[in-house]
C-alpha positions as CSV (number, residue, x, y, z in Angstrom):
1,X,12.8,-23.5,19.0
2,X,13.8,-25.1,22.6
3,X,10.7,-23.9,23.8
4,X,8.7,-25.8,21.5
5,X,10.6,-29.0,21.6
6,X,10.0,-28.6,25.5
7,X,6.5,-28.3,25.2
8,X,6.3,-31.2,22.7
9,X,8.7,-33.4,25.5
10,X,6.4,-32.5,28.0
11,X,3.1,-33.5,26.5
12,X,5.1,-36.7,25.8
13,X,6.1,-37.4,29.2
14,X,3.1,-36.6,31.2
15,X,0.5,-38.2,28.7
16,X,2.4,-41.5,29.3
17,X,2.4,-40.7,33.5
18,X,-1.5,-39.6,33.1
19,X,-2.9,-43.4,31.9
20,X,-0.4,-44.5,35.0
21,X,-2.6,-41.8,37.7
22,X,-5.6,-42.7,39.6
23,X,-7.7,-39.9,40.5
24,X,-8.2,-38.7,44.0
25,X,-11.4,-37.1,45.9
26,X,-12.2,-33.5,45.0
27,X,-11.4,-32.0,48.6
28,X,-8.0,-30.6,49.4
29,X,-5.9,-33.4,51.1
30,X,-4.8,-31.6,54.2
31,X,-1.0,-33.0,53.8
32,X,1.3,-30.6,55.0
33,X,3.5,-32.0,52.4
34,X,1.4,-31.8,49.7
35,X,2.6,-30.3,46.1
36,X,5.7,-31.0,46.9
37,X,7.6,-33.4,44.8
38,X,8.8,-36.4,45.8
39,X,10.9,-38.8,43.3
40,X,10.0,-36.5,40.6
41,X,6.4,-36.2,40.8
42,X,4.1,-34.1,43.0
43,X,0.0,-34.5,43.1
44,X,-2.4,-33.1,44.9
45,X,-6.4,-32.0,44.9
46,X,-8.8,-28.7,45.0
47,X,-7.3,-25.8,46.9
48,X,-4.0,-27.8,47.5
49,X,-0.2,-25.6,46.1
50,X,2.0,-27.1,44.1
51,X,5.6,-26.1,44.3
52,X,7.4,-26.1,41.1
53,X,11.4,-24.3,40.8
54,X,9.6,-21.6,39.6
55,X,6.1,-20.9,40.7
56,X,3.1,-22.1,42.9
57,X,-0.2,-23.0,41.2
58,X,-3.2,-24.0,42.9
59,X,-6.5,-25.2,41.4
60,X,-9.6,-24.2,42.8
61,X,-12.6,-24.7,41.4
62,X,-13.7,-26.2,37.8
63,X,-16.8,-27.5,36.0
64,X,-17.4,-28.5,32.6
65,X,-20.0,-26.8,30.4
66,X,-21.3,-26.5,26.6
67,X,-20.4,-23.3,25.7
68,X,-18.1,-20.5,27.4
69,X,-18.2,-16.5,26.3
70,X,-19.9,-17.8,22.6
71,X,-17.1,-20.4,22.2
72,X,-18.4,-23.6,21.5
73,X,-15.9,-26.9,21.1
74,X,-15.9,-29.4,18.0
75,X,-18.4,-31.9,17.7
76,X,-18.3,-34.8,20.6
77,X,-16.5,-32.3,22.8
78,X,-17.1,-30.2,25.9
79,X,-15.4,-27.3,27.6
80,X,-13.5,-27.6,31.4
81,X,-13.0,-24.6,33.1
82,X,-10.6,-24.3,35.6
83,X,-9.9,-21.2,37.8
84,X,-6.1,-21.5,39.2
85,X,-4.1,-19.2,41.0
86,X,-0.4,-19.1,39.7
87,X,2.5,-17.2,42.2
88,X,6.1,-16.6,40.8
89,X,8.2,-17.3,43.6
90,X,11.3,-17.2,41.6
91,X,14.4,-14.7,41.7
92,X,13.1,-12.8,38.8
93,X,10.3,-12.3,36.5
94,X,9.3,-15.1,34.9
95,X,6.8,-15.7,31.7
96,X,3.9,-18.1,31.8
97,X,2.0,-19.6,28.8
98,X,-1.1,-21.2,28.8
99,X,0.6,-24.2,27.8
100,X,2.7,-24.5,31.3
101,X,-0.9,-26.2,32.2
102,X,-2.1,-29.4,30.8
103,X,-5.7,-31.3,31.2
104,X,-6.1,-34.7,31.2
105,X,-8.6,-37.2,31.2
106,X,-9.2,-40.4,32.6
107,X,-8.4,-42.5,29.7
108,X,-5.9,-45.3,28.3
109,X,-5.3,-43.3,24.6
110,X,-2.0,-42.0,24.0
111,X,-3.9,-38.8,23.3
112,X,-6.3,-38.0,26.2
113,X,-5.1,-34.7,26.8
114,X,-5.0,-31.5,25.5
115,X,-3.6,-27.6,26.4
116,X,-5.7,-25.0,26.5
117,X,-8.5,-23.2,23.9
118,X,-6.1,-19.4,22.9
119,X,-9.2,-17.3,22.1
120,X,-8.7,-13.5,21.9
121,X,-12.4,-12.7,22.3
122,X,-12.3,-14.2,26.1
123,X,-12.5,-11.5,29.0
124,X,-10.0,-10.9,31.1
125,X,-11.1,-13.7,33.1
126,X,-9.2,-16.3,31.2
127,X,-5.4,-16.8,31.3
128,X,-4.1,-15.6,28.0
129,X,-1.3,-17.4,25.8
130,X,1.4,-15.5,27.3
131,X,2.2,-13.0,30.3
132,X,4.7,-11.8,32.5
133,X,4.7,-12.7,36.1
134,X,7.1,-10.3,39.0
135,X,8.7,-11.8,41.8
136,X,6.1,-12.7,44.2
137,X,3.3,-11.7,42.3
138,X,0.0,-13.7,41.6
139,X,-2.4,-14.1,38.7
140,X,-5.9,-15.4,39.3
141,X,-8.0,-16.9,36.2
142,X,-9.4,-19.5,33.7
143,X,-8.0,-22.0,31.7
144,X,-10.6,-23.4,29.0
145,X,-9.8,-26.5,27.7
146,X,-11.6,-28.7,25.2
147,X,-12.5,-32.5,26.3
148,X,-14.3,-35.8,25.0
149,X,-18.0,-35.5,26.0
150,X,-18.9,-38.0,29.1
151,X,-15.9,-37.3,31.4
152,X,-16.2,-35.7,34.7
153,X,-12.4,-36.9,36.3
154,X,-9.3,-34.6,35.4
155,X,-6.5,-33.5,36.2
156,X,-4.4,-30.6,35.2
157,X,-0.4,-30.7,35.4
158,X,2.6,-28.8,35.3
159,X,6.1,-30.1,34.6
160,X,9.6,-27.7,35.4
161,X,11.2,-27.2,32.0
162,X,14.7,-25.9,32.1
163,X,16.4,-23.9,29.4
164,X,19.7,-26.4,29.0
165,X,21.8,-28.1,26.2
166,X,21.8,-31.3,28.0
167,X,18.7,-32.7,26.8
168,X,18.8,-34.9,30.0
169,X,18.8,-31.8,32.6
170,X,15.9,-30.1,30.6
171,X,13.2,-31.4,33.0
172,X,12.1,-31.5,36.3
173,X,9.7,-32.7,38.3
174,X,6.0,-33.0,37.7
175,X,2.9,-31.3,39.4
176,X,-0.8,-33.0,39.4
177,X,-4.0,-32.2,40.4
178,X,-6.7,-34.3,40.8
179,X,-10.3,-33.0,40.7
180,X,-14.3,-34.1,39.5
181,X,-15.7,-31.4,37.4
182,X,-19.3,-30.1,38.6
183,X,-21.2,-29.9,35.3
184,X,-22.7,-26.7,34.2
C-alpha cells in the first residue's frame, strides 16, 4: 500500500514540474556535474548518468514508432521506445519497477504523461514490471511507453521514494532527461 501511494505522489509531483521543464538538445551535455541534483532536482540529456540514493540510470537512445513486437497503442497514440541502462549502486539489492521511470511530454495538461506499456509477450529486450538488481550490477533495456501522436520532445524521470511514516521524508530528489525522439 505505501508503494502505491508513492507512485501515485510521484506522478503528482513530477507532472506538475514537467509543464514547468523546457527541453534541452539531444546530445549529452558534457557537465561534469550533470545528473546530479541540485535543490532537489537533477536533468540531463542522451548518454548523460543520473545519480539517485539508489541507482544510476542513463538514457541512450529512443525513437518513436507505430507498432513494437505486434503491440499497437489506442487510437491517436504512438509508441516511444527508450533503451536505458539502470546500475544499483546501493548497499544492497534493490528492486526496480517499470514505474521507477516516467515519460513525459511537452504539454500544458495535467495529464501529459504516462508509465510504461507491462506486456508479457515483449522479448527480453524490454524492462519488465518488476526485477531484482545486486549491488553494482547493471540492467540494459527498453521501456515502451504510449504517447499523443505529433510529439517528438520527452523526457523520462525518476524521483527517490523512501519507505517512511513521515509523509514529508518520503521523497527525494528528482532526475530528468531531456531528449527528441527519432521517428521510426
Amino acid at each position: 500500500m505505501k508503494r502505491i501511494i508513492a507512485l501515485l505522489l510521484i506522478v503528482l509531483s513530477v507532472a506538475t514540474m514537467a509543464g514547468c521543464a523546457k527541453s534541452n538538445s539531444d546530445s549529452g551535455s558534457g557537465d561534469n556535474s550533470t545528473g546530479f541534483a541540485e535543490d532537489g532536482y537533477a536533468r540531463g540529456n542522451f548518454n548523460d548518468t543520473m545519480h539517485t540514493y539508489f541507482f544510476d540510470f542513463t538514457i541512450e537512445s529512443a525513437y518513436v514508432c507505430s507498432e513494437f513486437e505486434g503491440y499497437t497503442p489506442a487510437a491517436g497514440n504512438e509508441l516511444l521506445v527508450v533503451e536505458t541502462v539502470v546500475k544499483n549502486t546501493f548497499t544492497e539489492t534493490i528492486t526496480m519497477y517499470d514505474t521507477d521511470f516516467q515519460a513525459q511530454w511537452n504539454d500544458d495538461a495535467d495529464d501529459a504523461y504516462n508509465f510504461p506499456v507491462t506486456d508479457y509477450s515483449f522479448s527480453s529486450e524490454v524492462l519488465p514490471e518488476a526485477y531484482d538488481l545486486k549491488v553494482n550490477e547493471s540492467r540494459t533495456g527498453l521501456l515502451v511507453y504510449e504517447v499523443p501522436e505529433g510529439h517528438d520532445d520527452f523526457s523520462v524521470s525518476s524521483q527517490e521514494a523512501f519507505e517512511t511514516d513521515n509523509i514529508e521524508d518520503a521523497y527525494g530528489d528528482v532526475f530528468f532527461v531531456y531528449f527528441t525522439a527519432e521517428r521510426k
